[in-house]
VMD Tcl script that draws the C-alpha trace (Angstrom):
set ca {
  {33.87 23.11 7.46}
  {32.36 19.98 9.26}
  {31.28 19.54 12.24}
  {31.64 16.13 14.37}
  {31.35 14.70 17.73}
  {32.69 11.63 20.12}
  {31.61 11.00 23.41}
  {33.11 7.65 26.22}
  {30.66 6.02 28.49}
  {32.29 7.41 31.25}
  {33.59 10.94 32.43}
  {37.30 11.25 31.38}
  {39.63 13.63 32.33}
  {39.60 16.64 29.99}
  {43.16 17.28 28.20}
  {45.00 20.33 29.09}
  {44.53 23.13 26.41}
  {42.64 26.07 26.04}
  {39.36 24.28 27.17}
  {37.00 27.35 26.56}
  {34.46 24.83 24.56}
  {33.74 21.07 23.93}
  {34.01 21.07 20.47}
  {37.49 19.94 19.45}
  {39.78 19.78 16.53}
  {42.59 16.72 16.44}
  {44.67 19.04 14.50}
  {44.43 21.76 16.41}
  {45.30 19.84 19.21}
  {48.37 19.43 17.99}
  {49.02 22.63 17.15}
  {48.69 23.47 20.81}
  {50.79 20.42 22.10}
  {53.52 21.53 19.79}
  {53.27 25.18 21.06}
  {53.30 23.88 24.97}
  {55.71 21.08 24.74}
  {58.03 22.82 22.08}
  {58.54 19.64 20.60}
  {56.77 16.68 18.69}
  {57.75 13.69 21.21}
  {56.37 16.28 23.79}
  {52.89 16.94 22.36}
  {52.93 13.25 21.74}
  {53.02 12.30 25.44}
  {50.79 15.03 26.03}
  {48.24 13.56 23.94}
  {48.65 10.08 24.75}
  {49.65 9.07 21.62}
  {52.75 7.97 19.42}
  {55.31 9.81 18.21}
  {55.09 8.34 14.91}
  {51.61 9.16 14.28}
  {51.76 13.06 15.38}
  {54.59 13.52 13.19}
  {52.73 11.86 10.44}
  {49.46 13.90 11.20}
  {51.16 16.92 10.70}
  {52.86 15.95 7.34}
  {49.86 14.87 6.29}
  {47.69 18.30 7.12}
  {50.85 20.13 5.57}
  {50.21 18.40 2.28}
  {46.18 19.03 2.52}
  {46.71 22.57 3.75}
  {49.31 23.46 0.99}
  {51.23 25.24 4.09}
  {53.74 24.66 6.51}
  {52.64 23.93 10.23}
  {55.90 23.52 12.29}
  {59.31 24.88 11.91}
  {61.30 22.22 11.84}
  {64.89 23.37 12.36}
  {67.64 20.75 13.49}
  {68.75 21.35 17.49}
  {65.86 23.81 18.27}
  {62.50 23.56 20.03}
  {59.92 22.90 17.34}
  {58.00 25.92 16.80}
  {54.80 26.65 14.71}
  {54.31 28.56 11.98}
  {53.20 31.97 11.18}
  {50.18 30.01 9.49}
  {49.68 28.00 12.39}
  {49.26 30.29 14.84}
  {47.11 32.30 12.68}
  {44.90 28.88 12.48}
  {44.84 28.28 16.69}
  {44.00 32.58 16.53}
  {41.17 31.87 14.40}
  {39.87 28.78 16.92}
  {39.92 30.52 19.88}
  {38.02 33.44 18.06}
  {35.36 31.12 16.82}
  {35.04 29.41 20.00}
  {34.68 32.07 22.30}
  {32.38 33.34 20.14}
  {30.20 30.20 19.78}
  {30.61 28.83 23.13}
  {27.16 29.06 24.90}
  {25.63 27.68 21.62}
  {27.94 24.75 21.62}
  {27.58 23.96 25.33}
  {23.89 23.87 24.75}
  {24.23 21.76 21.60}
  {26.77 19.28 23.99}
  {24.09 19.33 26.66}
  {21.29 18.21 23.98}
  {23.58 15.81 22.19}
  {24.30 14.27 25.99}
  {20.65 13.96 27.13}
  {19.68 12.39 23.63}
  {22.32 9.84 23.71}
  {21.72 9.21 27.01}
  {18.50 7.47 26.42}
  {20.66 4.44 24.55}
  {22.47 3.88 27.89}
  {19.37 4.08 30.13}
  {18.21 0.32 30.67}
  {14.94 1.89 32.03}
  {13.88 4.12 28.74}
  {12.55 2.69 25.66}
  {11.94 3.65 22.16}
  {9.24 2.87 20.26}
  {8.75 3.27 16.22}
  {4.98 4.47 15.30}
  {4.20 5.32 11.67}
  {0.55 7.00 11.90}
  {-2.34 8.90 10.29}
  {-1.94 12.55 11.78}
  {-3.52 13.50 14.93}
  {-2.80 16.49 17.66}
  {-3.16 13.81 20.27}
  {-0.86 11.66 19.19}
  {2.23 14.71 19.22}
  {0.63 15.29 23.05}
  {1.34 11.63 23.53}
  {4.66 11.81 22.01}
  {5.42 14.84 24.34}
  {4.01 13.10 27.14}
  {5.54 9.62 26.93}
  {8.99 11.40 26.55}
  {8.32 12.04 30.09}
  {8.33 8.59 30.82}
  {11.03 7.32 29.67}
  {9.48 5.86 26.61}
  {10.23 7.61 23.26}
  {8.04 7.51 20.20}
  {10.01 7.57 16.91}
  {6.69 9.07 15.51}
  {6.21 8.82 11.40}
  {3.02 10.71 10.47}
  {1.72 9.69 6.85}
  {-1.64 8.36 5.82}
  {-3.14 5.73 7.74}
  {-2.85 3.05 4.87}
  {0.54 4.00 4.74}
  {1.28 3.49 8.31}
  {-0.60 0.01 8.36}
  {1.35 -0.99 5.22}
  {4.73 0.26 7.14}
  {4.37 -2.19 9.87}
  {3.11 -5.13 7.89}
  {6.56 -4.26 6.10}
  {8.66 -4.48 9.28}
  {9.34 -0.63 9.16}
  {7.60 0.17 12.20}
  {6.35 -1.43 15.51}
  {2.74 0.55 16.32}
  {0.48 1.84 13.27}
  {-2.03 4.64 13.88}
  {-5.15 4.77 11.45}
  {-9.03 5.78 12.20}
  {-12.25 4.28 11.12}
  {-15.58 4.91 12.06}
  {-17.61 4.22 15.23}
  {-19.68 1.79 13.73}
  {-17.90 0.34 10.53}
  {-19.66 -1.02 7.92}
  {-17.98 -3.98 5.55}
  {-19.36 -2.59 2.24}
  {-17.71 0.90 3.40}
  {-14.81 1.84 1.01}
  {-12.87 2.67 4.49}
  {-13.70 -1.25 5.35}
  {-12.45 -2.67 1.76}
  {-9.17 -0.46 2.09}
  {-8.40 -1.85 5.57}
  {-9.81 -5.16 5.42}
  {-6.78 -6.37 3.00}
  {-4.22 -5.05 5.25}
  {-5.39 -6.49 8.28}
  {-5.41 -9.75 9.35}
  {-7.38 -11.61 12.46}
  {-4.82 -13.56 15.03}
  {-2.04 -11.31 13.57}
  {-2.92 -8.11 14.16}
  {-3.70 -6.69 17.72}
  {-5.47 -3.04 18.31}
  {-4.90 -1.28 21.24}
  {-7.54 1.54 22.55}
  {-6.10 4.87 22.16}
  {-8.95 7.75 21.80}
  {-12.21 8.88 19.63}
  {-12.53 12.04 18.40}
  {-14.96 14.44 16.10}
  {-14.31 14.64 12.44}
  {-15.78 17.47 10.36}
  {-15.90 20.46 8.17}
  {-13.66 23.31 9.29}
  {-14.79 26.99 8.00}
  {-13.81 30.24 8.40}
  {-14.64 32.14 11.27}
  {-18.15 32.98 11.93}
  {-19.31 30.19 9.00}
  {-19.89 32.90 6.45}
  {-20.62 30.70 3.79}
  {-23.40 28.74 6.33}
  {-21.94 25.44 6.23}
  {-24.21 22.71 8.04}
  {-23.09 19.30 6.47}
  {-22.38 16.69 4.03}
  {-24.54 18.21 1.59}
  {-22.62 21.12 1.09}
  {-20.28 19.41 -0.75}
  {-22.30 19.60 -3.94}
  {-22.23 23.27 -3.69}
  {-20.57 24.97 -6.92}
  {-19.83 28.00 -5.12}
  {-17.83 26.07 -1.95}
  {-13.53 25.65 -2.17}
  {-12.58 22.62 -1.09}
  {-8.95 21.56 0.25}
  {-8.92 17.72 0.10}
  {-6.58 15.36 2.12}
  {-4.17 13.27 0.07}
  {-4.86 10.03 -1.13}
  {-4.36 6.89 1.52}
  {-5.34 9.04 4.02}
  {-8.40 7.86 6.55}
  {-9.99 11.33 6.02}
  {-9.84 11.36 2.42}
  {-11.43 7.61 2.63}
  {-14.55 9.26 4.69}
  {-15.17 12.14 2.01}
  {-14.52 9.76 -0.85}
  {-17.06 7.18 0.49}
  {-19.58 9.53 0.74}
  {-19.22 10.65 -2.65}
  {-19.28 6.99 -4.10}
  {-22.63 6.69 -1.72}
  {-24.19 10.12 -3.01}
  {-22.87 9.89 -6.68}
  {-23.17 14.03 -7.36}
  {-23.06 15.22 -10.96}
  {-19.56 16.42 -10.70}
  {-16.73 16.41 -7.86}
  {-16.33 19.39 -5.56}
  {-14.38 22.51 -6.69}
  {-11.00 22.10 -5.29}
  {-11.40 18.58 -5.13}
  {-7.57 18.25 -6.33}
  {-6.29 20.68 -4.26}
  {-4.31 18.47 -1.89}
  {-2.71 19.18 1.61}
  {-1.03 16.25 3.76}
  {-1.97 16.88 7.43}
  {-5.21 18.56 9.18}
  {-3.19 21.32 10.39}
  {-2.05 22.34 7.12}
  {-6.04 21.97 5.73}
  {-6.57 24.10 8.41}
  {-3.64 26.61 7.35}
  {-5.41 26.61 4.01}
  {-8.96 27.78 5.02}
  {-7.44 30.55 7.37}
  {-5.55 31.87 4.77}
  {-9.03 32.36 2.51}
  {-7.98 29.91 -0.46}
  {-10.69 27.65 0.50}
  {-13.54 27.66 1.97}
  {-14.17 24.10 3.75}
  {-11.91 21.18 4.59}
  {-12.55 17.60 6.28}
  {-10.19 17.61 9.53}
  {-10.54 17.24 13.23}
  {-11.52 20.03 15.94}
  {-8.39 20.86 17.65}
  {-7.11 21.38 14.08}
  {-9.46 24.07 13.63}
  {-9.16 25.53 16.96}
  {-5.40 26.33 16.32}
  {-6.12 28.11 13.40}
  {-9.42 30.17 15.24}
  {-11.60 28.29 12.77}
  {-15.64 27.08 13.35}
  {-15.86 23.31 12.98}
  {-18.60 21.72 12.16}
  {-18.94 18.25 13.56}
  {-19.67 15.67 11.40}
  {-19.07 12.03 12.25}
  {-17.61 10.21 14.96}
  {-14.68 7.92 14.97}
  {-11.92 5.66 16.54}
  {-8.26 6.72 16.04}
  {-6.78 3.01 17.02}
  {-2.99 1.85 17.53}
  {-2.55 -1.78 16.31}
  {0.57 -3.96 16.20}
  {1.69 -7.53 15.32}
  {0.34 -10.24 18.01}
  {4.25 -10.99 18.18}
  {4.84 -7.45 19.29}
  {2.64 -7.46 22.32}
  {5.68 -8.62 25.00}
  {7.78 -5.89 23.41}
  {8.98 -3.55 26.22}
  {8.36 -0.68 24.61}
  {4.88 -1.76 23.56}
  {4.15 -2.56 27.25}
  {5.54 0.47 28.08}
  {3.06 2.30 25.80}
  {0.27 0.69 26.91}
  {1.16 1.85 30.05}
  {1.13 5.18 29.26}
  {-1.82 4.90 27.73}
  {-3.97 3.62 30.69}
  {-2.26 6.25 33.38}
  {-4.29 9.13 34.65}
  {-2.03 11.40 34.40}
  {-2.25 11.13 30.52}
  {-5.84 10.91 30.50}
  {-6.09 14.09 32.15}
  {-3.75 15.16 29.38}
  {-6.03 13.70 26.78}
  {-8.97 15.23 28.28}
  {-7.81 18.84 28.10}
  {-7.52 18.24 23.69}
  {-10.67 19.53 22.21}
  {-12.63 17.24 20.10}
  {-11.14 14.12 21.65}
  {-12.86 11.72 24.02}
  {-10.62 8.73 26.25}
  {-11.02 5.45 24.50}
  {-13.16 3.16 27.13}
  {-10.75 0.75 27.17}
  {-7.22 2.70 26.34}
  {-4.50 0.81 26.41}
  {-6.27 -2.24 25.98}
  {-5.50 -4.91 23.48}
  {-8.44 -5.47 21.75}
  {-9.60 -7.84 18.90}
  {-9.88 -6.66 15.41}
  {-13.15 -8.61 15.05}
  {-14.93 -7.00 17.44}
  {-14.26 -3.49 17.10}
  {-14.02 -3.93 13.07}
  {-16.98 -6.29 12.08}
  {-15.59 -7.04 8.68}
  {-14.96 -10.72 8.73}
  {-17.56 -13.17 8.93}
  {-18.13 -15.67 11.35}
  {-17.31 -18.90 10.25}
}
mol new
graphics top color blue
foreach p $ca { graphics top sphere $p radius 0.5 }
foreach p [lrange $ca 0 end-1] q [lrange $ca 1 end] { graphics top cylinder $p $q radius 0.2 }
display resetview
C-alpha cells in the first residue's frame, strides 16, 4: 500500500463521490463512476476524462489485480464486480475509519506547501554546531515567515558545508578571546577566509562540566579531568566542544587521557542524557543542556556561538530576513528567558572575521 498526494494552486471543485476524506484512489474512482453512471462513457464524462483511457485503466488494473472489475455484458448497463465492490467496501471502511487523521495530515501537508507559494516567507538552509538556542530560533523565526532548514552537526562540519555550497548560514563557537596558537584557531583558521566570509552576531553562552545532581563527586574544574576515578562522555570529533577539551589537554599534557575519553555522544543533550542516566560522571556541554536533564553545571569558559555566511550571501532575502529576526525584541526577550545564554552586543550584525577572530596578521 502507498500512499500519495496532489494538490492545484487554486480551490477546485471537489468531484462527486463518496467524499468522506481527501485521500483519493484513481482507481477507485472509477469504480464509483462505473457504479453511478452504469456505464464506461458515463464515468468517463464524469471524470473529465476520455473514454479511451478509462476503459484502458480498467484493463490494465484487471491484469495487475488478477481479477475482474466490470461486468462487461453486450446491451446492459456495465456493472462491477463482486470483487469490486468488495474493493470500494473496503475504502469506505478504511476511510471512515482514518478520516480525522487524514484531514489533519491534509491540513499539515497544506500549511507546509503553502510556504512555496507565499512571496512573503523565506527559507533559509543552516548547517550548525548544536545549540538549544538555535531550535528556539528555529521555532521562533517560523513565526515570521522565515524558515530555517536547520542541519545540526559539528561546527567544522557546518563551516565545511557552506564553503561546499550545501548550505547558506554555518553555526560554530569559539572562545571569547581567541588565541591563534589555540588548536580551536588552527582548525578554523583554514576554513575561513577574510573578504569572503561574513559573521553575523547571534549569542554567547557558558560552557562547562555538567554533573549529577548535587555534584557528588565535587567537581570544581578543568583539573578534574586528570582524575582516575571520574567517567567522562566526550563530544565527537569536529565538534567546537570537543576542540575546547582537546586543547586543554594538548596545553596540560596529563599522563594518560580521561576514562571514558572514547565514549562518544553527538549533541549536548544527549551528553547530558548520559550523565543522568549514571554511566558517566562529567561531560563538557552548555547550561540549558544540563538544566533539561536536572543536572548541576559547572561553568567553565565563556564563548561566542557565531552565524557566518559568504560575503555574496549577504543581499540574500532570507539572510536579511534572519538578520532581522535576530535584532527584534521580541526574540531577544526569547533569547533572554534560555539559561546560560547572554544576547550578542551586536546580534544580527555583520561583523568582520578579523576583528572578532584575531588570527590573521596585519599586513
Amino acid at each position: 500500500m502507498n500512499l500519495s498526494y496532489s494538490w492545484t494552486p487554486h480551490q477546485a471543485q471537489a468531484q462527486q463521490r463518496d467524499q468522506i476524506s481527501p485521500l483519493r484512489n484513481p482507481l477507485m474512482d472509477m469504480l464509483q463512476a462505473v457504479r453511478a453512471t452504469g456505464s464506461i462513457a458515463g464515468a468517463a464524462r464524469v471524470l473529465d476524462l476520455s473514454y479511451r483511457h478509462v476503459w484502458g485503466e480498467l484493463k490494465r488494473w484487471e491484469q495487475v489485480l488478477g481479477q475482474p472489475l466490470i461486468l462487461w455484458e453486450k446491451g446492459q448497463a456495465a456493472r462491477l464486480t463482486e470483487f469490486a465492490d468488495k474493493l470500494l467496501w473496503a475504502e469506505r471502511q478504511a476511510q471512515a475509519r482514518l478520516v480525522p487523521q487524514i484531514s489533519a495530515l491534509q491540513a499539515e501537508l497544506e500549511k507546509t506547501f503553502a510556504v512555496a507559494f507565499d512571496p512573503g516567507s523565506h527559507l533559509l538552509t543552516v548547517y550548525a554546531s548544536h545549540d538549544d538556542a538555535l531550535v528556539k530560533l528555529r521555532e521562533h523565526s517560523a513565526r515570521q515567515s522565515l524558515h530555517l532548514d536547520m542541519r545540526f552537526c559539528g561546527s567544522v562540519d557546518a563551516i565545511r558545508a557552506l564553503n561546499e555550497g550545501r548550505c547558506t548560514v554555518a553555526g560554530f563557537h569559539a572562545p571569547l578571546q581567541p588565541d591563534a596558537s589555540t588548536l580551536t584557531a588552527r582548525t578554523y583558521k583554514p576554513l575561513l577566509k577574510t573578504g569572503h566570509h561574513k559573521l553575523i552576531g547571534f549569542a554567547s553562552r557558558e560552557q562547562g562540566w555538567m554533573v549529577a545532581p548535587g555534584n557528588p563527586k565535587n567537581i570544581s574544574g578543568w583539573h578534574d579531568l586528570t582524575r582516575a576515578d571520574l567517567r567522562l562522555v566526550n563530544r565527537t570529533l569536529g565538534t567546537g566542544t570537543r576542540l575546547l577539551l582537546d586543547q586543554w589537554l594538548q596545553t596540560h599534557k596529563p599522563a594518560s587521557l580521561p576514562t571514558g575519553y572514547d565514549n562518544e555522544e553527538p549533541s549536548h543533550s544527549a551528553v547530558a542524557t548520559r550523565i543522568a542516566s549514571g554511566h558517566a560522571d562529567l561531560g563538557l556541554g552548555i547550561a540549558s543542556a544540563a538544566q533539561a536533564q536536572k543536572l548541576d553545571f559547572v561553568p567553565l569558559t565563556q564563548e561566542n556561538y557565531w552565524l557566518v555566511c559568504l560575503k555574496s550571501a549577504l543581499n540574500n532575502p532570507a539572510v536579511i530576513a534572519l538578520r532581522q529576526v535576530l535584532q527584534s525584541p521580541e526574540w531577544q526577550q526569547v533569547l533572554g528567558q534560555q539559561t546560560g545564554y547572554r544576547l550578542h552586543d551586536e546580534a544580527g550584525q555583520i561583523q568582520s572575521l578579523k576583528q572578532c577572530l584575531p588570527w590573521w596578521p596585519n599586513r
